[in-house]
Backbone as CSV, one residue per row, in Angstrom:
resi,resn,N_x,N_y,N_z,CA_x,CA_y,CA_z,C_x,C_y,C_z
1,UNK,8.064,0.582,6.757,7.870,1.073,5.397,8.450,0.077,4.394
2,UNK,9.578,-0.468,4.396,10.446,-1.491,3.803,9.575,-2.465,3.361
3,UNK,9.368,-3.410,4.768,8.355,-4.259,4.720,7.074,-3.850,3.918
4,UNK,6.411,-2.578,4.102,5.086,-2.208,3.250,5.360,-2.690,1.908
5,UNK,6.260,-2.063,1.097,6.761,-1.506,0.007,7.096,-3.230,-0.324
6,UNK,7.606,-3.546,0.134,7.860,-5.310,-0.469,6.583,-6.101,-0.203
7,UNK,5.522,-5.935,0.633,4.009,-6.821,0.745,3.210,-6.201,-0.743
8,UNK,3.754,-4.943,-0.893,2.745,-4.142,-1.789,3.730,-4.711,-3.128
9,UNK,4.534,-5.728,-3.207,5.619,-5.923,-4.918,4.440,-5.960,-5.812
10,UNK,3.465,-7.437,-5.599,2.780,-7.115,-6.658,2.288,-5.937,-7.800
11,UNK,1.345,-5.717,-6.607,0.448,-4.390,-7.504,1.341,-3.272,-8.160
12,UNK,2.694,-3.191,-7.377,3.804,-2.083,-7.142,4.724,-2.002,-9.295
13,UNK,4.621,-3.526,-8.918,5.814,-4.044,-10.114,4.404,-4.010,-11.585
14,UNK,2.947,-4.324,-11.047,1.793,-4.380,-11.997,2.162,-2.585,-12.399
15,UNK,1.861,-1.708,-11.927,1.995,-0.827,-12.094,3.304,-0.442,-12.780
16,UNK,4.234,-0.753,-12.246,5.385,-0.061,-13.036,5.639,-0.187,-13.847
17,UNK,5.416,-2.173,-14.773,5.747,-2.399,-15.672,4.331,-2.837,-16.649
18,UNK,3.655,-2.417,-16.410,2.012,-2.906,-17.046,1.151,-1.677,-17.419
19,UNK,1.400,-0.814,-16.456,0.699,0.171,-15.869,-0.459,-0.234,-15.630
20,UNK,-0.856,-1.011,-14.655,-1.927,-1.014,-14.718,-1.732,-1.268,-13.146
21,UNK,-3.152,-0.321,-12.766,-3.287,-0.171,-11.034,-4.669,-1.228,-10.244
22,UNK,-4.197,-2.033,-10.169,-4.994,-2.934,-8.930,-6.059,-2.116,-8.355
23,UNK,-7.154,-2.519,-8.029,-7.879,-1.637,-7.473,-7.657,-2.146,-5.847
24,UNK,-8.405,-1.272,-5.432,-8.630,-1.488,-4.169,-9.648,-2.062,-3.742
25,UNK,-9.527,-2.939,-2.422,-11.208,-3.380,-1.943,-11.328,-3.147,-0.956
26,UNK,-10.508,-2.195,-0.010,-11.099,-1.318,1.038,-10.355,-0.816,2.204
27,UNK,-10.243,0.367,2.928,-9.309,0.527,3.645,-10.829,0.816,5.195
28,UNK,-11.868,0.541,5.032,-12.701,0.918,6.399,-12.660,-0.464,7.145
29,UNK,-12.899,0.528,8.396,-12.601,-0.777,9.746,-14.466,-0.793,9.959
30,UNK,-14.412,-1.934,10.736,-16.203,-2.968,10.511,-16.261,-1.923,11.968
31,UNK,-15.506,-1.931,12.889,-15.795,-1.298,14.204,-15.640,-0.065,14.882
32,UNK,-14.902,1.191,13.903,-14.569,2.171,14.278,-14.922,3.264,12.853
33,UNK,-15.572,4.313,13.521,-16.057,5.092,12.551,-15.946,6.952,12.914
34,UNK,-15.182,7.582,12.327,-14.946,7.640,11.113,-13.605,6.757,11.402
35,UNK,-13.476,5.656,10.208,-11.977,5.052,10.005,-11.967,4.794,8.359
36,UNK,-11.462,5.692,7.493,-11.292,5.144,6.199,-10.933,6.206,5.295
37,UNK,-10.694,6.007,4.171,-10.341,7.093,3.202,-11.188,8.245,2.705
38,UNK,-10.910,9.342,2.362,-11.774,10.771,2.502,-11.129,11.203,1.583
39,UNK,-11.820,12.261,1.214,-11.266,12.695,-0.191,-10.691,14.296,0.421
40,UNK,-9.941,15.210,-0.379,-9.341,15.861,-0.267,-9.634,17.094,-1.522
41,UNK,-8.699,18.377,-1.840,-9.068,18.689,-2.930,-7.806,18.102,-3.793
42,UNK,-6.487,17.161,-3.399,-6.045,17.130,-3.959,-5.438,15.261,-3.929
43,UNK,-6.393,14.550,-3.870,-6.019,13.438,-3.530,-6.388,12.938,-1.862
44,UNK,-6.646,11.846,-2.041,-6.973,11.097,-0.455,-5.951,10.831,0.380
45,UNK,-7.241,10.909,2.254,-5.946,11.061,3.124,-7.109,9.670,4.051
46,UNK,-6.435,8.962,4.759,-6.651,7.637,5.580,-6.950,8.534,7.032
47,UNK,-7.950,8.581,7.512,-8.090,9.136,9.134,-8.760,7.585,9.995
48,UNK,-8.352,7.700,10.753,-8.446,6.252,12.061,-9.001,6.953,13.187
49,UNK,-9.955,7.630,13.404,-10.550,8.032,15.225,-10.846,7.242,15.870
50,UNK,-9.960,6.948,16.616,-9.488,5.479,17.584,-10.913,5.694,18.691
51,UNK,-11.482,6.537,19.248,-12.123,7.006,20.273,-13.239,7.824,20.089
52,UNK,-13.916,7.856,21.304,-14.786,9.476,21.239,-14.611,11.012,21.211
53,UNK,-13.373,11.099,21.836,-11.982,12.020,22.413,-11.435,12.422,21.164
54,UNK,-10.950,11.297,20.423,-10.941,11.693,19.040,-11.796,12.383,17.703
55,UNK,-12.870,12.213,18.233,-14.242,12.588,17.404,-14.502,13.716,17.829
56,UNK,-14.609,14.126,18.766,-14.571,15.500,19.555,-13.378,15.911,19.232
57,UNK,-12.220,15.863,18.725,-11.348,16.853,17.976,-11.376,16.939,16.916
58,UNK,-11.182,15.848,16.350,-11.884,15.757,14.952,-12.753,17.156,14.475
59,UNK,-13.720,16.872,15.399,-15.054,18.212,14.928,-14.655,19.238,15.375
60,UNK,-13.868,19.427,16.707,-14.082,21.074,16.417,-12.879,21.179,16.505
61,UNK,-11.290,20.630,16.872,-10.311,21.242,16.083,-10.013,21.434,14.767
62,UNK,-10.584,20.311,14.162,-9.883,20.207,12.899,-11.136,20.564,12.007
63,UNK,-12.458,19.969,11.984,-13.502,20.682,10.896,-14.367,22.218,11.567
64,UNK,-13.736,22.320,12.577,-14.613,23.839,13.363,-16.155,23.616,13.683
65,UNK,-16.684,22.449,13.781,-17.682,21.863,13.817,-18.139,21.337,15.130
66,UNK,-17.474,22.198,16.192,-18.618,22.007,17.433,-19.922,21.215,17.837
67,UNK,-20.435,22.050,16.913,-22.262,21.451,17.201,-22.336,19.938,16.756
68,UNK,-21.468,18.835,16.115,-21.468,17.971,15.871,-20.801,16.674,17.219
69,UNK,-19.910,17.457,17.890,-19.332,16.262,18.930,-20.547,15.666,19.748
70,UNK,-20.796,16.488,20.172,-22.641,15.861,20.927,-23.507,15.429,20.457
71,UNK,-23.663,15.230,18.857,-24.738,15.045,18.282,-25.284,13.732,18.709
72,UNK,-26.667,13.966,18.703,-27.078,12.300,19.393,-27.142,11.531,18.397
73,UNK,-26.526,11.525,17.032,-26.287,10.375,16.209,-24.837,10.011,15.875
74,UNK,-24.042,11.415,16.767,-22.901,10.543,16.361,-21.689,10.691,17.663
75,UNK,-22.360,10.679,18.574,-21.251,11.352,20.052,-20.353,10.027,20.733
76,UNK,-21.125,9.081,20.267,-20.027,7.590,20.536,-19.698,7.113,19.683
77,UNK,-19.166,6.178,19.085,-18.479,5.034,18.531,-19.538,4.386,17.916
78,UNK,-20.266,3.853,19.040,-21.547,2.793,18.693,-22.301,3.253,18.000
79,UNK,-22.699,4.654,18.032,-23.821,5.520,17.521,-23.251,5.903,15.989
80,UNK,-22.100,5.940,16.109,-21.379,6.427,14.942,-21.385,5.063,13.625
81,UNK,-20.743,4.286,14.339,-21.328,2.606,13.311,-22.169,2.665,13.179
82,UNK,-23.391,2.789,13.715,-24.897,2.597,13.412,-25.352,3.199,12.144
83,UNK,-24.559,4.621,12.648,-25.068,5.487,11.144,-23.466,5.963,10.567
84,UNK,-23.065,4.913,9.999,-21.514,4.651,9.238,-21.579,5.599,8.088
85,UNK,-22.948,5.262,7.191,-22.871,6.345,5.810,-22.737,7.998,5.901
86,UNK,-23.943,8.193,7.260,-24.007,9.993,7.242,-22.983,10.200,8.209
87,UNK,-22.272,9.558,8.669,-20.614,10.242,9.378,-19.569,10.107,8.122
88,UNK,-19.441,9.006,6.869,-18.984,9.134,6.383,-18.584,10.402,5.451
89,UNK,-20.239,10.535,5.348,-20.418,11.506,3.889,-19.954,12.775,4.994
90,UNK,-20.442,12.790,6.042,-20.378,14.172,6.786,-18.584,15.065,6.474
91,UNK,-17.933,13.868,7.440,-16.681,13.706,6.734,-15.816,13.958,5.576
92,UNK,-16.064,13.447,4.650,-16.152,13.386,3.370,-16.555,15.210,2.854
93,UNK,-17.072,15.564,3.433,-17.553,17.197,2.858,-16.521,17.930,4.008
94,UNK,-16.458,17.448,4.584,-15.276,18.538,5.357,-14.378,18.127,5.021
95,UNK,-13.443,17.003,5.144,-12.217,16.638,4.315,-11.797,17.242,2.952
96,UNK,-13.062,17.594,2.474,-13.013,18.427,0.478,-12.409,19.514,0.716
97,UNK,-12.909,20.232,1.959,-12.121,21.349,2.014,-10.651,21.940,1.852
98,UNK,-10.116,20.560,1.966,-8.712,20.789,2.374,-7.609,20.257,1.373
99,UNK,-6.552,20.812,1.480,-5.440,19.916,0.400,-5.129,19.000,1.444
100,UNK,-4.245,17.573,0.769,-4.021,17.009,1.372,-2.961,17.409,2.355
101,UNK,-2.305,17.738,2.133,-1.404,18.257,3.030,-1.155,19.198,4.295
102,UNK,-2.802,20.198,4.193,-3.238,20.791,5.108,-3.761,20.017,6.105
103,UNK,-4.401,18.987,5.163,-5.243,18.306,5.926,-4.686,17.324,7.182
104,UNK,-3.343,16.227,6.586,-2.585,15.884,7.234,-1.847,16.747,8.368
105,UNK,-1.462,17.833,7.872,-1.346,19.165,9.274,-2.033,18.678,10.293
106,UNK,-3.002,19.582,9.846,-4.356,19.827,11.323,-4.848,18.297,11.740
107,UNK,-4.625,17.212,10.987,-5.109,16.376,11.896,-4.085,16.096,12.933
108,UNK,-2.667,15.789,12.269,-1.273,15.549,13.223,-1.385,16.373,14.498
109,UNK,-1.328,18.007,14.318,-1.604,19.148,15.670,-3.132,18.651,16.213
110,UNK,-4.008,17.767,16.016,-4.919,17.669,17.106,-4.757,16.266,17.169
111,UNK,-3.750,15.561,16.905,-3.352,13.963,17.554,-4.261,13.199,17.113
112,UNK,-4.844,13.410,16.099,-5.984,12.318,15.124,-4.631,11.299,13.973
113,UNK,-4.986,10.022,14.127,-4.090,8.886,13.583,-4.327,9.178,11.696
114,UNK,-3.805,9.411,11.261,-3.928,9.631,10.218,-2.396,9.544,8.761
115,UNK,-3.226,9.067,7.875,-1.669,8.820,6.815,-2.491,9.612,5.464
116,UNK,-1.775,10.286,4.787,-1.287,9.905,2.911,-1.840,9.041,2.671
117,UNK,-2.784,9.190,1.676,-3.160,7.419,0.673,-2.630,7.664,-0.524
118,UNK,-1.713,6.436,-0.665,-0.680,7.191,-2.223,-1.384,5.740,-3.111
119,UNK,-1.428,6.115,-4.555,-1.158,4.462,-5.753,-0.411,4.489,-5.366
120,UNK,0.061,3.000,-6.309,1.256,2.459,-6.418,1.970,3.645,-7.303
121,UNK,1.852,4.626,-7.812,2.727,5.895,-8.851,3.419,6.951,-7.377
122,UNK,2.446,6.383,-6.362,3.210,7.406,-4.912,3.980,6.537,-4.403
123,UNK,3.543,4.821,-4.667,4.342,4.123,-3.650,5.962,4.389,-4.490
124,UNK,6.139,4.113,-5.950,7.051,4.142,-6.553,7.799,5.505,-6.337
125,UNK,7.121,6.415,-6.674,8.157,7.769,-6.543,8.189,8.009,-4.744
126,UNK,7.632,7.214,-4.016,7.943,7.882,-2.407,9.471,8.116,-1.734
127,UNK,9.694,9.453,-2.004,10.943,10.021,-1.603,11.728,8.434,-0.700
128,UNK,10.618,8.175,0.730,11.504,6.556,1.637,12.270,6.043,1.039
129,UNK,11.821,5.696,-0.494,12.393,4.698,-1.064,14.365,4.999,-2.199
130,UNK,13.882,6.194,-2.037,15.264,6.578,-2.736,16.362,7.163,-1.922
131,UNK,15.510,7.342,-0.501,16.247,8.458,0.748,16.886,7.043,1.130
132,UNK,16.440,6.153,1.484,17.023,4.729,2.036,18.081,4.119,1.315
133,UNK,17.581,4.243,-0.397,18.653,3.370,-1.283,17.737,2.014,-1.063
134,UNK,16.824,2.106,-1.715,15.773,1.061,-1.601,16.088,0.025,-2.908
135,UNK,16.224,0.775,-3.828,16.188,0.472,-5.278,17.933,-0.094,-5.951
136,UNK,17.450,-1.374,-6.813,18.380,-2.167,-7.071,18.264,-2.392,-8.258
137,UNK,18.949,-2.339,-9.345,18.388,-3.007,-10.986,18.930,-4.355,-11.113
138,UNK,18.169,-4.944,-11.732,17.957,-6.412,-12.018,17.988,-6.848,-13.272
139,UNK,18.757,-7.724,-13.584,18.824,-8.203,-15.233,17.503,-8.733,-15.429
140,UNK,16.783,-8.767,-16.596,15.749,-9.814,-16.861,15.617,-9.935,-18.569
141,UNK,14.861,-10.351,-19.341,15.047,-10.612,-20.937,14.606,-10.024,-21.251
142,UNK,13.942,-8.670,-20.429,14.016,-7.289,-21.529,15.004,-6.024,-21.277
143,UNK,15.429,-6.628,-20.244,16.877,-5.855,-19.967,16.830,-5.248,-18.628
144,UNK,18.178,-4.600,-17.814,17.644,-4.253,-16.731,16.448,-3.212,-16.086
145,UNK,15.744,-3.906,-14.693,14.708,-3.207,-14.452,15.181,-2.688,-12.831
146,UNK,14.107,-1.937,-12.673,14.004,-1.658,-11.136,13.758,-2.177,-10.502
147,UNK,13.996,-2.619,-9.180,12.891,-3.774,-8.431,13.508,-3.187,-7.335
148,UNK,12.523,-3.468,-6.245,12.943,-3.075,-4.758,13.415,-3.999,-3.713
149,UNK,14.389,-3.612,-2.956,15.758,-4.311,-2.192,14.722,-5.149,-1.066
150,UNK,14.488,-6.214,-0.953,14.094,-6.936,0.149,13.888,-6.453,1.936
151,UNK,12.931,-6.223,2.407,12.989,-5.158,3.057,13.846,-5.560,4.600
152,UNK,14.124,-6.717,4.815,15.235,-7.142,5.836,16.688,-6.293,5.400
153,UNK,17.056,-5.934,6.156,18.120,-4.638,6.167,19.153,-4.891,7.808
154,UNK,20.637,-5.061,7.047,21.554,-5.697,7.691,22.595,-4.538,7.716
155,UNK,23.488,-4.164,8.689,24.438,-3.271,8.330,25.741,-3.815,7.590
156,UNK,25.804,-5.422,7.725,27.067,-5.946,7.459,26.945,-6.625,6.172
157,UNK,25.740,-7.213,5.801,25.451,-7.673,4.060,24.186,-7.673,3.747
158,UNK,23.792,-7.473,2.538,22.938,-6.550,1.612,21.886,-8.032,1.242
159,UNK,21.098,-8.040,1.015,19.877,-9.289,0.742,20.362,-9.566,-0.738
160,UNK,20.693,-10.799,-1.061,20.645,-10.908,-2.758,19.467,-10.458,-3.741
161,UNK,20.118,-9.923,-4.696,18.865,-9.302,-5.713,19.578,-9.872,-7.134
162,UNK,18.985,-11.316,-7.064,19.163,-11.620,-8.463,18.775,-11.725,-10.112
163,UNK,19.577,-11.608,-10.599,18.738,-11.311,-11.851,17.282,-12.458,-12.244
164,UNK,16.434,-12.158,-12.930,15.282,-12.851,-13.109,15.529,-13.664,-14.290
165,UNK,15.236,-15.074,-14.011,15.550,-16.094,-14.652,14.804,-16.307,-15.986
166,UNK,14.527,-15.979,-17.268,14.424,-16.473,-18.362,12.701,-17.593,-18.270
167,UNK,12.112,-17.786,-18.473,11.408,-18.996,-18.546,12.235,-20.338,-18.947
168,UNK,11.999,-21.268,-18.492,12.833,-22.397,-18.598,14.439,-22.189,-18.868
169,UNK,14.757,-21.056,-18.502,16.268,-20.872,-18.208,17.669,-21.977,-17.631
170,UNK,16.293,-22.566,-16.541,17.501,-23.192,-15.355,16.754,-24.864,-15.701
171,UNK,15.768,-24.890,-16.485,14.682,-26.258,-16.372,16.604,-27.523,-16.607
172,UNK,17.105,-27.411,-17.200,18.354,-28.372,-17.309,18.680,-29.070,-16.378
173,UNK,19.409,-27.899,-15.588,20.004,-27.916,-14.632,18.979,-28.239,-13.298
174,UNK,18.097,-27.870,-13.337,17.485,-28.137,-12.150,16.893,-30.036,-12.215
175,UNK,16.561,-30.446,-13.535,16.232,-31.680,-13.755,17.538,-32.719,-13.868
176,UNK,18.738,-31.800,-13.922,19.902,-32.924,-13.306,20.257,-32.996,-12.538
177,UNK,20.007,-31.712,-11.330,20.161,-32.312,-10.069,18.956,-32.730,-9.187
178,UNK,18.276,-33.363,-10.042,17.060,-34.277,-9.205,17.181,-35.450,-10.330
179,UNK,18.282,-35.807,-10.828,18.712,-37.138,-11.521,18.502,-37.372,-12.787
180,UNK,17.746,-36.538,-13.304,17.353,-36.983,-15.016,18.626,-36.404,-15.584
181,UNK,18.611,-37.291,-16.812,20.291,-37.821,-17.453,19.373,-36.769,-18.953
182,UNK,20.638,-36.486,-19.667,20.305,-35.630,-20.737,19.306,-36.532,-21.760
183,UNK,19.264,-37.692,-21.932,18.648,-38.331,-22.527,17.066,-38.309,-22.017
184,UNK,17.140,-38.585,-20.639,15.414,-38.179,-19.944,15.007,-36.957,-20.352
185,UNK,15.721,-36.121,-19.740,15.195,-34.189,-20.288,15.090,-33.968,-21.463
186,UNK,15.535,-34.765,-22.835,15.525,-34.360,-24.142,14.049,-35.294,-24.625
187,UNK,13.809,-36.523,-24.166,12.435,-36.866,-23.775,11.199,-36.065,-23.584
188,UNK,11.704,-35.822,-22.509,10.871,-34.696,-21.865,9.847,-34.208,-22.500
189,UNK,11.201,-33.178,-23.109,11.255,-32.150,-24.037,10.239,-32.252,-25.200
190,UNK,10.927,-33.764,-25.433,10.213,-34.088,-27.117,8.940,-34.214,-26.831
191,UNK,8.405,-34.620,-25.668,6.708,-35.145,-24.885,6.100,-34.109,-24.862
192,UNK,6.233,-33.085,-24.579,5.953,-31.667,-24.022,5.901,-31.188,-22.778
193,UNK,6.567,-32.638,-21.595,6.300,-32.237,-20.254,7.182,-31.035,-20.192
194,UNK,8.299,-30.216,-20.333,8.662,-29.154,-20.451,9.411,-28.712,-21.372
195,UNK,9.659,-27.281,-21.214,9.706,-26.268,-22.684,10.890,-26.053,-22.624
């Protein structure tokens, strides 16, 4: 989760401090079907039916839909890719039925792989992240922010979380220790190679 939550900084930090949400470009697998996001009545849930075994619970534990595990368009895998859209949509109308949270239920009690699809407004408020002590504030030049703790996790010392550097904050210092004398950097400066 750590690791998630720090691959996801971008879009995570776009959101928090922009508001603005990244879209998505896709959570379906090219080889396994049903595998992808479904709608809910209260927000989307990610289902993965690894198998055929799975598809056959799928239908009649969890949508009561019997007459569908055998169907000769969708009783394998192969058959099921073939016709990807009408298992989707099929899906998709039984998934409506449900809150998300029911839904996540009954798939967990019939052992179907399945997650929560949260934004980045779920990744930010996700209980993980405050139950852990995920969250660190950070100086920056509009003052301190939130940002999340590096997801390598040590019992004996804590990952540095340093404050965020200014634009050309450190440009000085960093151009005197690669040798330029105050007279070069004020050059520089005057040239426009930096600000």
């Amino acid at each position: 989760f750590d690791a998630t939550a720090e691959w996801l900084g971008h879009p995570m930090y776009m959101k928090m401090y922009a508001d603005r949400q990244i879209p998505r470009v896709g959570l379906g697998h090219a080889a396994i079907v049903p595998y992808d996001a479904y709608p809910t009545l209260d927000g989307n849930i990610l289902i993965g039916v690894q198998n055929d075994r799975g598809w056959r619970q799928l239908v009649t534990e969890v949508f009561a839909r019997p007459e569908l595990a055998d169907h000769p368009r969708y009783a394998t895998n192969m058959l099921r890719v073939q016709h990807r859209e009408e298992v989707d949509a099929l899906v998709a109308e039984e998934t409506k039925k449900f809150t998300r949270a029911a839904l996540d239920q009954a798939l967990a009690d019939a052992g179907i792989p399945a997650a929560e699809l949260n934004d980045m407004s779920g990744l930010i408020d996700h209980p993980q992240l405050k139950e852990r002590d995920r969250w660190r504030q950070v100086g920056s030049e509009v003052g301190q922010i939130s940002a999340v703790l590096p997801p390598m996790t040590f019992a004996d010392v804590e990952m540095r979380m340093g404050d965020i550097p200014a634009l050309g904050e450190h440009t000085d210092h960093v151009l005197g220790e690669l040798g330029c004398s105050a007279a070069d950097i004020a050059a520089m400066r005057k040239a426009g190679v930096v600000g």
